[in-house]
Backbone as CSV, one residue per row, in Angstrom:
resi,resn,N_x,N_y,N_z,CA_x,CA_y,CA_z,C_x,C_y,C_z
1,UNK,0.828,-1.211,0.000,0.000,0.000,0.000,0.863,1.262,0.000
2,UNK,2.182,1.125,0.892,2.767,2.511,0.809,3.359,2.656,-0.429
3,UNK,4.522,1.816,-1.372,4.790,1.503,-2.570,3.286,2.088,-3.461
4,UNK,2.223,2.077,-3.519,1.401,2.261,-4.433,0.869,3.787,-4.081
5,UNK,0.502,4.345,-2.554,0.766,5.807,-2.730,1.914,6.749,-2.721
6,UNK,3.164,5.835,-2.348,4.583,6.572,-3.218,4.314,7.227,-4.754
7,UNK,3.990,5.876,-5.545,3.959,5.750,-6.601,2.927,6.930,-7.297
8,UNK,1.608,6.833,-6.879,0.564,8.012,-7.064,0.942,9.902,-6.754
9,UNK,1.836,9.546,-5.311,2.640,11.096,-4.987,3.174,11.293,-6.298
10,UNK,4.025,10.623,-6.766,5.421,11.109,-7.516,4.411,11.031,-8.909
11,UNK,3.199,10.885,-9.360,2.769,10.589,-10.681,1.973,12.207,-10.201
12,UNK,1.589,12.510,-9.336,0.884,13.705,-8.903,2.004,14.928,-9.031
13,UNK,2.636,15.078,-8.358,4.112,15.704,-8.425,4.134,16.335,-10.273
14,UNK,4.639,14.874,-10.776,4.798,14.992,-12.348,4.002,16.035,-13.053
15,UNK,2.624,14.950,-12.906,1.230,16.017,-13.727,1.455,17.391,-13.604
16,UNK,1.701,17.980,-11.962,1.471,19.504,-11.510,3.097,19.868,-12.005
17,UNK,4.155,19.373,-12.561,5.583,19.781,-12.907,5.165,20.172,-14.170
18,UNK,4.243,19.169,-14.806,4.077,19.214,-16.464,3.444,20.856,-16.400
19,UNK,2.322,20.851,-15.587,1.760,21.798,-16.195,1.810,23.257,-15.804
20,UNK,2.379,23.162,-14.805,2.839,24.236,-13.828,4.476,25.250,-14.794
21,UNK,5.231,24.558,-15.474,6.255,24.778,-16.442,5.875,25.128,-17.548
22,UNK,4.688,24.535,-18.144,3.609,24.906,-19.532,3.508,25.968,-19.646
23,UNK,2.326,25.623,-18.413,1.599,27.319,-18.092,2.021,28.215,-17.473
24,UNK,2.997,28.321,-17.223,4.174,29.178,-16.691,4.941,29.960,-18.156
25,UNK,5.662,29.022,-18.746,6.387,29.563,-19.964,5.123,29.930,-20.853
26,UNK,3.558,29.903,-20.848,2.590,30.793,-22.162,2.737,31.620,-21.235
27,UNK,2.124,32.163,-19.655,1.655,33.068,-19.294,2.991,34.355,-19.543
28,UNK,4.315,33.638,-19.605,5.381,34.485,-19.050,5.964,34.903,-20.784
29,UNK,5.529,34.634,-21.591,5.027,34.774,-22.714,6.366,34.224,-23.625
30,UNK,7.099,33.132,-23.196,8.245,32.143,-23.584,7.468,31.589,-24.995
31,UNK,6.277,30.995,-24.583,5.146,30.510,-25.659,4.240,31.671,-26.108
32,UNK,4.155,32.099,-27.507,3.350,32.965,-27.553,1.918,32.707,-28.281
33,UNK,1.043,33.661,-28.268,-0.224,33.375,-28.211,-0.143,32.837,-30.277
34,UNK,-0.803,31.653,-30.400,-0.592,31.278,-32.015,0.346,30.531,-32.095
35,UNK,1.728,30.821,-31.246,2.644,29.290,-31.294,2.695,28.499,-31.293
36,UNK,2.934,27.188,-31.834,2.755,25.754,-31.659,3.671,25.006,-30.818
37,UNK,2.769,24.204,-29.402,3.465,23.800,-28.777,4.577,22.397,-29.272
38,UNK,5.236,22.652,-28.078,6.503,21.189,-28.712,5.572,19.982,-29.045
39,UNK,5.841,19.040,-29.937,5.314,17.744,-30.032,5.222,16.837,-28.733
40,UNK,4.414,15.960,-28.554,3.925,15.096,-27.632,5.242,13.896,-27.800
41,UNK,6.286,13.882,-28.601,7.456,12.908,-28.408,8.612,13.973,-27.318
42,UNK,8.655,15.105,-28.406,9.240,16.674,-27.952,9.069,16.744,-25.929
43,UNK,7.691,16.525,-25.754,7.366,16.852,-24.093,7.747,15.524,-23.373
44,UNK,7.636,13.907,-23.832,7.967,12.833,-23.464,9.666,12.997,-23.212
45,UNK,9.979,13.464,-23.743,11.746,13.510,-23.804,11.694,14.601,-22.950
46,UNK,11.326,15.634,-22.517,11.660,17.169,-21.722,11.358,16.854,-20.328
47,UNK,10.390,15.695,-19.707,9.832,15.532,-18.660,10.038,14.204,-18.401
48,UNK,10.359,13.583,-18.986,10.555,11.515,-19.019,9.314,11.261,-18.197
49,UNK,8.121,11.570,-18.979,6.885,11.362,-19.091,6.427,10.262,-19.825
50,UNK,5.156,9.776,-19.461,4.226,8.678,-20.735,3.557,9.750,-20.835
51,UNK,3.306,9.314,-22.463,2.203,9.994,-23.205,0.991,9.948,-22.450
52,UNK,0.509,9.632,-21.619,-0.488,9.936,-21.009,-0.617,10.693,-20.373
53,UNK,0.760,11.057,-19.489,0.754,12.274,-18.461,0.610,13.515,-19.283
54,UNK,2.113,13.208,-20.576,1.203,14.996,-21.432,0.172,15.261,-21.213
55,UNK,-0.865,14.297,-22.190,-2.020,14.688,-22.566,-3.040,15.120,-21.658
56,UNK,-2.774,14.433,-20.402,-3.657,14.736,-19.277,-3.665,16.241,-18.915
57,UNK,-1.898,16.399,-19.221,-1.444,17.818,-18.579,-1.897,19.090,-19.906
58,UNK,-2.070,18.512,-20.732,-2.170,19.195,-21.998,-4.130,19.448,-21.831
59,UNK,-5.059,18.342,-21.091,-6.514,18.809,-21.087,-6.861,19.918,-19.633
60,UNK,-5.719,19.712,-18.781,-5.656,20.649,-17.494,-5.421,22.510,-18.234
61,UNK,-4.602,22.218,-19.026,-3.955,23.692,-20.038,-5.539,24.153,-20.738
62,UNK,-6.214,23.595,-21.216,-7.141,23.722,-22.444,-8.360,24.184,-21.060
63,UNK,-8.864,23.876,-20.662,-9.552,23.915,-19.647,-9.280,25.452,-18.800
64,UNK,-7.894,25.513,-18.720,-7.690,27.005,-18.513,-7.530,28.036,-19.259
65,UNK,-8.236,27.740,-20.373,-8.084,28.869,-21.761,-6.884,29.067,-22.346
66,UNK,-5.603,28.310,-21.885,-4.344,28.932,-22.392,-3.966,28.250,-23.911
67,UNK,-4.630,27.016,-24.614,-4.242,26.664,-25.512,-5.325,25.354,-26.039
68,UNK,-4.698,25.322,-27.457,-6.260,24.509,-28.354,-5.305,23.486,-29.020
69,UNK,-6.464,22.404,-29.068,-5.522,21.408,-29.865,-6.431,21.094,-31.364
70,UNK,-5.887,21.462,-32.481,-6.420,21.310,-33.574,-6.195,19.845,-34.785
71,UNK,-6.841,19.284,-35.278,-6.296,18.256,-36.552,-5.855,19.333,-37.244
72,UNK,-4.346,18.680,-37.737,-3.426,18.822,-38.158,-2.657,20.124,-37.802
73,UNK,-3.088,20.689,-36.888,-2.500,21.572,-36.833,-1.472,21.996,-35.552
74,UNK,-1.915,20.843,-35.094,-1.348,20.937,-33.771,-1.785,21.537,-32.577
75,UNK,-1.280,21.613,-31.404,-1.525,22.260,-30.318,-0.822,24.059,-30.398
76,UNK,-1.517,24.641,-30.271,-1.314,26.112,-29.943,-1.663,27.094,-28.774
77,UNK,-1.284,28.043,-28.419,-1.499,28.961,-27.731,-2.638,29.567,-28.048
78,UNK,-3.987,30.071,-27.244,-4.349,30.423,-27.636,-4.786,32.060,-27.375
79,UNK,-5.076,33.271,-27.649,-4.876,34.301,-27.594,-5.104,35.120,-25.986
80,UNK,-4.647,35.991,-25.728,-4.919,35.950,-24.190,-5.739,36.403,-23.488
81,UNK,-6.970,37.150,-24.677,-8.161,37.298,-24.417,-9.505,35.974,-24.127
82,UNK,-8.869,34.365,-24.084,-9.377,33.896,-23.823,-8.462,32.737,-22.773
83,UNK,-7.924,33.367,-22.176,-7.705,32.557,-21.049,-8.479,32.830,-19.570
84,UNK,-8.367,32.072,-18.876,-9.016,31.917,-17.547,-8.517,32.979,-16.516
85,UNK,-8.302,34.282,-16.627,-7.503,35.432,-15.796,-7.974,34.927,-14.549
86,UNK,-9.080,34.506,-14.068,-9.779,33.870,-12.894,-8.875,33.063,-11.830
87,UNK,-8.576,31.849,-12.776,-7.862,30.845,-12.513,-6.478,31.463,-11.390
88,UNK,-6.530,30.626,-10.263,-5.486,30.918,-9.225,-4.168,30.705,-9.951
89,UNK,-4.288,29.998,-10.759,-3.029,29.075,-11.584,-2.720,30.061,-12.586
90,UNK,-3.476,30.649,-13.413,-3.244,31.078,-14.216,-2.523,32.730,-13.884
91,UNK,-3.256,32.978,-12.971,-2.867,34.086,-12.021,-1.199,34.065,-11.452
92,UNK,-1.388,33.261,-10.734,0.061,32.967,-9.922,1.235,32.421,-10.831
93,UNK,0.851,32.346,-12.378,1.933,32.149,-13.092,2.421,33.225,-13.912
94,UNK,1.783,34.625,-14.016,2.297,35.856,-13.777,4.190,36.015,-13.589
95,UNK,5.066,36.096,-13.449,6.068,36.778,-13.002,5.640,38.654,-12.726
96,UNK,6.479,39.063,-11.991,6.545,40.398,-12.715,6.547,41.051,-13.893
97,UNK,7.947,40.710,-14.306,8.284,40.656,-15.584,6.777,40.850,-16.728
98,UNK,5.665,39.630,-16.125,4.889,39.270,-17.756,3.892,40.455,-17.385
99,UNK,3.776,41.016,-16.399,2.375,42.124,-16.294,2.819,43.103,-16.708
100,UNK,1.562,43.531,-18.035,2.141,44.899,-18.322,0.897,46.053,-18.292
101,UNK,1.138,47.195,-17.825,0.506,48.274,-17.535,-1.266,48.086,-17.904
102,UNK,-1.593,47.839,-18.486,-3.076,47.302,-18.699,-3.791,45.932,-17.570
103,UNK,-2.483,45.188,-17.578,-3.175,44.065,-16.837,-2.745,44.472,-15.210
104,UNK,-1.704,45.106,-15.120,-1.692,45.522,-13.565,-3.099,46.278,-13.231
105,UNK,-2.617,47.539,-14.116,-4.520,48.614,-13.796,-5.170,47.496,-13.211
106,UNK,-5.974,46.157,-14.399,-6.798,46.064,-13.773,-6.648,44.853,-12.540
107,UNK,-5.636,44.815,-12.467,-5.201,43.913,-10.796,-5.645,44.861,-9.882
108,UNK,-5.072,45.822,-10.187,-5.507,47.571,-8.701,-7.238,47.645,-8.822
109,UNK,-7.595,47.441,-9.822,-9.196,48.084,-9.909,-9.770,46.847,-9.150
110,UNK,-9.338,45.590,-9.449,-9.981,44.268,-9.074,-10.180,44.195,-6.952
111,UNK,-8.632,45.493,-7.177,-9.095,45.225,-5.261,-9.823,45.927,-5.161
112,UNK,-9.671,47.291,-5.610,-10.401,48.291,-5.463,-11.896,48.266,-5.128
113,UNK,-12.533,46.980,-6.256,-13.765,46.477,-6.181,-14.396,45.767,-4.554
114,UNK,-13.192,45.027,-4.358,-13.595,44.229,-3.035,-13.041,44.135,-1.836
115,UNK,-11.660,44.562,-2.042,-11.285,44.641,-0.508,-11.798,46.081,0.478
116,UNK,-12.124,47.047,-0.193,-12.849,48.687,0.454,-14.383,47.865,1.597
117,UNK,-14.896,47.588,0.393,-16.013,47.021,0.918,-16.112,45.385,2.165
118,UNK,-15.196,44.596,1.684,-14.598,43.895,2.975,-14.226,44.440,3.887
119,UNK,-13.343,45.444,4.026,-13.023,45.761,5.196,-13.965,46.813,5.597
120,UNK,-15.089,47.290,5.291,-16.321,48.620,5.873,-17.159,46.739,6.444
121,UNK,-17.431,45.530,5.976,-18.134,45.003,6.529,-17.622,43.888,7.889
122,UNK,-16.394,44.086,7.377,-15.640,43.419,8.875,-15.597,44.134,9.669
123,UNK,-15.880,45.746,9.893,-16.066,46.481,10.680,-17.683,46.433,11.495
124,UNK,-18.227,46.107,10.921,-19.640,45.559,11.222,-19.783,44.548,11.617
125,UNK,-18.932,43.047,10.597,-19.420,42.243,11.620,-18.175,41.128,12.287
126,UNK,-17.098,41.559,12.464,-15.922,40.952,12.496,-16.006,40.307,14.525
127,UNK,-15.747,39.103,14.368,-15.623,38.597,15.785,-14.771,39.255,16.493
128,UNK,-14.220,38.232,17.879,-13.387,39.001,18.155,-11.985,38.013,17.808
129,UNK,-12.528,36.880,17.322,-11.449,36.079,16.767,-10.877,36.421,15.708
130,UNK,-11.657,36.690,14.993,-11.489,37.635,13.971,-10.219,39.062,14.320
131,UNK,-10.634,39.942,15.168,-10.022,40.456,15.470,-8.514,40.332,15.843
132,UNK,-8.690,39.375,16.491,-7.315,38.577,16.838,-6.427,38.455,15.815
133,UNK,-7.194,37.936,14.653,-6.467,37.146,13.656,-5.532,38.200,13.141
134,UNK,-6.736,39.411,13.013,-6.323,40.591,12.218,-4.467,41.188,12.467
135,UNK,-4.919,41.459,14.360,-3.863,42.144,15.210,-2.686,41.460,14.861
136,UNK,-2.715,39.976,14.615,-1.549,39.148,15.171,-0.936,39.222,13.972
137,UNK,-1.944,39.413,12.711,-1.150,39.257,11.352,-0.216,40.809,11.091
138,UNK,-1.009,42.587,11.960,-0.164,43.632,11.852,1.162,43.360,12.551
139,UNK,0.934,42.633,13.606,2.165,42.813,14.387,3.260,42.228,13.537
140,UNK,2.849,41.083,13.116,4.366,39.952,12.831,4.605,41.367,11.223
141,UNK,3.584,42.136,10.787,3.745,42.894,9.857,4.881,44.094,10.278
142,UNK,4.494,44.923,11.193,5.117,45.635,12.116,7.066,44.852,12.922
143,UNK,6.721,43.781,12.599,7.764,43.223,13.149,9.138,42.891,12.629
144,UNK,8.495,42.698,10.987,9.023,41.974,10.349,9.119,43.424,9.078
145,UNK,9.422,45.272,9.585,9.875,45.431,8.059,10.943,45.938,7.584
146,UNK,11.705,45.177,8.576,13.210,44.726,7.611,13.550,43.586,7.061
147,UNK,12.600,42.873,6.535,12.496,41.908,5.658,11.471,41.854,4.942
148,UNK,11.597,42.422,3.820,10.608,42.376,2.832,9.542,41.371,2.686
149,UNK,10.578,39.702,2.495,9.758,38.872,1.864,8.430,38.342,2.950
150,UNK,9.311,38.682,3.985,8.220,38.176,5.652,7.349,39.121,6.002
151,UNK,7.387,40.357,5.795,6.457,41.532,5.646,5.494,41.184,4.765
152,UNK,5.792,40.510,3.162,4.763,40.374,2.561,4.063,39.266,3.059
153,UNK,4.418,38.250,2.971,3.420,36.979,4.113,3.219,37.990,5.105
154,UNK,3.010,38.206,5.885,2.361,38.912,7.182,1.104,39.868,6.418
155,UNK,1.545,40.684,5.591,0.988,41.705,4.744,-0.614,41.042,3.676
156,UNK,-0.073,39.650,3.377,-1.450,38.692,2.762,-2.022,38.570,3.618
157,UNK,-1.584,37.759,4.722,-2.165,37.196,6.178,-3.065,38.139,6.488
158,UNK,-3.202,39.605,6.471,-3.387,40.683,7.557,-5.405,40.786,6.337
159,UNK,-4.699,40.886,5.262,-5.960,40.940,3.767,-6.672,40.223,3.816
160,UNK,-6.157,38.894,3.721,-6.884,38.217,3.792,-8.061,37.442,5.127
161,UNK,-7.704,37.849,6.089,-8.100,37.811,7.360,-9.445,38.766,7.689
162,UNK,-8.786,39.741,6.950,-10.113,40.848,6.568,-11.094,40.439,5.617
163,UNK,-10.844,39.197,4.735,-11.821,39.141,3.996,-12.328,37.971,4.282
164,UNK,-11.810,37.129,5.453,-12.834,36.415,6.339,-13.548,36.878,7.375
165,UNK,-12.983,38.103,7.878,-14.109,39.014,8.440,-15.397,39.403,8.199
166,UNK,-15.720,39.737,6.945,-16.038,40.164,6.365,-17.426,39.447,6.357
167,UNK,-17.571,37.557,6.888,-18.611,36.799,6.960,-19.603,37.350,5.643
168,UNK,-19.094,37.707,4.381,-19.624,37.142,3.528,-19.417,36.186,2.624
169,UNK,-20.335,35.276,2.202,-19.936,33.897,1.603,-18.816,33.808,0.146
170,UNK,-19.897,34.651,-0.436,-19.237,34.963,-1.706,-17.448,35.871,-1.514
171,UNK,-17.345,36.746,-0.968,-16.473,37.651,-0.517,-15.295,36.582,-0.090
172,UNK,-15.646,35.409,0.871,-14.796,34.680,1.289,-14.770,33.490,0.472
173,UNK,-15.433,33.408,-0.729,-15.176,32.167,-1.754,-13.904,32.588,-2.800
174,UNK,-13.758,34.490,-2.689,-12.767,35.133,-3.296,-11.423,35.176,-2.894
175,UNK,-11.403,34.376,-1.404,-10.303,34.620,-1.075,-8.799,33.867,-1.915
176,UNK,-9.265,32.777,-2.766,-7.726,32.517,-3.294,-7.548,32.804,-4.749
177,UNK,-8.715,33.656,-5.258,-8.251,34.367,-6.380,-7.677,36.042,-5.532
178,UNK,-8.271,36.545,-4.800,-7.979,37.843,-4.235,-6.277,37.460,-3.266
179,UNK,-6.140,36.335,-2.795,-4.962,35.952,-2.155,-3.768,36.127,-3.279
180,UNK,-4.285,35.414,-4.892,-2.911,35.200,-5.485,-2.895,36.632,-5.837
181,UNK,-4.105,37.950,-6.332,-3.503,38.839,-6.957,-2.659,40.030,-5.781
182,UNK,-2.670,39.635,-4.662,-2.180,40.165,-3.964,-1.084,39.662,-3.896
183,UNK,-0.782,38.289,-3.860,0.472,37.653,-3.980,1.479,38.518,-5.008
184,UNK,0.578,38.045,-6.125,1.106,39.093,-7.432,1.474,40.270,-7.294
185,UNK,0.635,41.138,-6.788,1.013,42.911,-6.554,2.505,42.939,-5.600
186,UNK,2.548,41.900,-4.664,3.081,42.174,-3.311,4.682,41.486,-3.927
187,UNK,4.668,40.836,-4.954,5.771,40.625,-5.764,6.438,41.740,-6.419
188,UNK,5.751,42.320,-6.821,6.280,43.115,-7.554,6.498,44.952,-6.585
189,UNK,6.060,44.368,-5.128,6.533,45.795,-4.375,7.732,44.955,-3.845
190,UNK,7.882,43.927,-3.621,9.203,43.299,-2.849,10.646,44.508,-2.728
191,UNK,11.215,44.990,-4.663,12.367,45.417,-4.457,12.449,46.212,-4.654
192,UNK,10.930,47.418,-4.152,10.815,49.002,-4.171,11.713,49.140,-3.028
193,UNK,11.628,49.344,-1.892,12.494,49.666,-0.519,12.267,48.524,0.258
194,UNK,13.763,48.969,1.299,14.125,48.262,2.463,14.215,49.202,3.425
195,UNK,14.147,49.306,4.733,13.083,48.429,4.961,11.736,49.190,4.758
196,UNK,10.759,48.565,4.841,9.231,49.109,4.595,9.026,50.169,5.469
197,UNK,8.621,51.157,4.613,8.415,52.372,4.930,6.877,52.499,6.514
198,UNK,7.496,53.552,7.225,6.658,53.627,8.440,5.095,53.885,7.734
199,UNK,5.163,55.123,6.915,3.300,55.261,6.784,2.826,53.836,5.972
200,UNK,3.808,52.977,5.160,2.729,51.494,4.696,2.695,51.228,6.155
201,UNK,2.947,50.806,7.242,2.831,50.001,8.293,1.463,50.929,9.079
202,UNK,1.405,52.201,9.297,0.929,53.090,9.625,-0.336,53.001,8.857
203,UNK,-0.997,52.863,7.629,-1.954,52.884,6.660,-2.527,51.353,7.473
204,UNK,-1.598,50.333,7.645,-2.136,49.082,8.107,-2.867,48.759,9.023
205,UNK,-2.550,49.933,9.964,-2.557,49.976,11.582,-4.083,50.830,11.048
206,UNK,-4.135,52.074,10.523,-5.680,52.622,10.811,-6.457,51.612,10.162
207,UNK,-6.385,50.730,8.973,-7.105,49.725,8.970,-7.618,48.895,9.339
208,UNK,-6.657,48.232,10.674,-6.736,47.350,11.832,-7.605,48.334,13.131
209,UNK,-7.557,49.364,13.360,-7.979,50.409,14.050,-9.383,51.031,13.540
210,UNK,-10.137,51.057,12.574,-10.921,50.938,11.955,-12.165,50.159,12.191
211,UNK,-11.650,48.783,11.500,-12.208,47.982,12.171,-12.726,47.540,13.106
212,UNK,-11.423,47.146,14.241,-11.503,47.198,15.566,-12.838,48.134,16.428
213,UNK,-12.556,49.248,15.891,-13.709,50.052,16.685,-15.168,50.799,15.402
214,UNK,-15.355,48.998,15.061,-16.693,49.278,14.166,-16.745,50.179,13.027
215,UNK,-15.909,51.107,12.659,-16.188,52.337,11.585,-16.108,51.619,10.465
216,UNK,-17.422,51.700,9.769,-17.689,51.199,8.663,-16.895,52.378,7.028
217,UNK,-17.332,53.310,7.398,-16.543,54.253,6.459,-15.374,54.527,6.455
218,UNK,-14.879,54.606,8.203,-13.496,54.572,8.032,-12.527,53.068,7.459
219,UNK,-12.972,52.386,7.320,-12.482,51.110,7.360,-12.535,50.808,6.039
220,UNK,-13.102,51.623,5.292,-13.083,51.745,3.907,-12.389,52.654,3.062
221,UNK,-12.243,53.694,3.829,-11.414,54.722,3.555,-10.086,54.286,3.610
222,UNK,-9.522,53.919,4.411,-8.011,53.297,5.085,-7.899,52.039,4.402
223,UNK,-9.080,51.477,3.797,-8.510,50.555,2.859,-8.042,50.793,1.533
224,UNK,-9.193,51.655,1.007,-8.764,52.257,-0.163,-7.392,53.015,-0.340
225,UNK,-6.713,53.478,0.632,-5.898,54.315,0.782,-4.623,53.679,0.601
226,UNK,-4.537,52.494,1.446,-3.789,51.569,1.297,-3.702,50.622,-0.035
227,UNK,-4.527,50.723,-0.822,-4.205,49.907,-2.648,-3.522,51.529,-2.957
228,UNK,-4.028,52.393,-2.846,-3.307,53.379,-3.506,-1.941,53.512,-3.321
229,UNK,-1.437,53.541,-2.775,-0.307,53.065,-1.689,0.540,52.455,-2.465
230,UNK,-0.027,50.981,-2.282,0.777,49.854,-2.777,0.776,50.507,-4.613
231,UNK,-0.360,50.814,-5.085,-0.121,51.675,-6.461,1.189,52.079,-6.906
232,UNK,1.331,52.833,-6.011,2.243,53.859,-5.956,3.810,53.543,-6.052
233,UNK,3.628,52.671,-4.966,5.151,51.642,-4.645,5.709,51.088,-6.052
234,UNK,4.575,50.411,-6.664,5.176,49.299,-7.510,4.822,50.321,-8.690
235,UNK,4.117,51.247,-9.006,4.909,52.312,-10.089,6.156,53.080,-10.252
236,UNK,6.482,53.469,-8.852,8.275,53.681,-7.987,9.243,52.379,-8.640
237,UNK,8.491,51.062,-8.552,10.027,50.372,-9.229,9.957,50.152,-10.576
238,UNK,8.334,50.508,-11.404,8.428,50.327,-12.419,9.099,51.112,-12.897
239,UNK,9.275,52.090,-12.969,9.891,53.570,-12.959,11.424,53.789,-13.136
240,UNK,11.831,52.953,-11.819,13.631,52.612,-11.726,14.215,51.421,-12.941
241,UNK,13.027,50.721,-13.063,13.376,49.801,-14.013,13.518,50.052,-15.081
242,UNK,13.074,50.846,-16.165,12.668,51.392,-16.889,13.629,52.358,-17.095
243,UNK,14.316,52.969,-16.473,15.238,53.648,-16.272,16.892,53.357,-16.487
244,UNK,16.780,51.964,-15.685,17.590,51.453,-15.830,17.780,50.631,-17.145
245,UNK,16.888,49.985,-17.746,16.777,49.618,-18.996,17.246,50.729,-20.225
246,UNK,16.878,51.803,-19.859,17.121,53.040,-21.014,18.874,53.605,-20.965
């Protein structure tokens, strides 16, 4: 029995290697939209795969809008107006690098939409466990900002906590598409500054403070304030980059 779920781990492993590298190299735009993917001997040799695992990994791809398989024509990319932007996967295979000024906008507008309003209703109806959750995620935030990468875990933790506050169903069914694009944003503030500036920690705190003492408007305000914020940051390194490129 253990020999046979060894065996299932490491065939599980594979599948998510196959497709996780796929859909990684279209999203990061290695594969471009109309390209024809490598042949099914081509992916058997790149992964020391059976043809079965491709194909499996190849109906997981299709399923997420990223590519079509045609007679005779092969497998292709398919344009990026029809992929799954939804998809956690498809999301979190982003780099920095592949977002460009159109698709960030609408990463900022996408919080804009739901985290303001999460956090005005976790102010209304947030436990006190809830509360807890909130505090414990500013502090290790507060604790941790001379280290970027642990600031940002603390910094999801703190969001997302708010949007289990929030005790709405739908709101909290958003949490691991709203988790990765924050993941995403919070990537790309990583190598604005060291260490994290006092008013981001400060913006965090009236949010947590907000809440805490019920203000539904304020708690919306201080949220909004805070995407602007982060806006701001990761236009600061787009900026240096860009710069540095020229």
């Amino acid at each position: 029995m253990q020999q046979i779920s060894e065996r299932k781990n490491t065939t599980r492993a594979l599948h998510e290697r196959i497709i996780g590298d796929l859909g990684q190299e279209i999203v990061s735009g290695g594969l471009k939209p109309g390209e024809r993917l490598p042949s099914d001997s081509e992916l058997i040799e790149r992964f020391s795969a059976s043809r079965t695992a491709i194909r499996e990994a190849m109906k997981v791809l299709s399923t997420k809008g990223l590519i079509e398989a045609r007679q005779r024509a092969g497998t292709r990319v398919r344009p990026r107006a029809e992929w799954d932007l939804l998809d956690t996967d498809v999301l979190g295979w982003h780099t920095p690098d592949a977002i460009n000024d159109t698709f960030l906008k609408d990463l900022e507008e996408l919080r804009e939409l739901i985290e303001p309003e999460a956090a005005g209703l976790a102010a209304m109806r947030a436990t006190d466990e809830d509360i807890e959750e909130m505090e414990n995620a500013f502090l290790r935030m507060a604790d941790s900002a001379a280290d970027r990468p642990a600031f940002a875990q603390a910094d999801l933790e703190f969001h997302l906590a708010i949007l289990n506050a929030s005790h709405n169903q739908l709101i909290r069914k958003l949490k691991g598409i709203t988790g990765t694009v924050l993941g995403v944003l919070f990537k790309l503030q990583t190598e604005v500054t060291r260490p994290v500036p006092k008013a981001n920690i400060d913006a965090h705190r009236q949010i947590f403070v907000m809440i805490r003492d019920g203000d539904r408007r304020g708690a919306e305000r201080a949220m909004h304030q805070t995407i602007r914020n982060g806006a701001k940051t990761i236009a600061m390194r787009r900026k240096r980059q860009r710069a540095v490129a020229s």
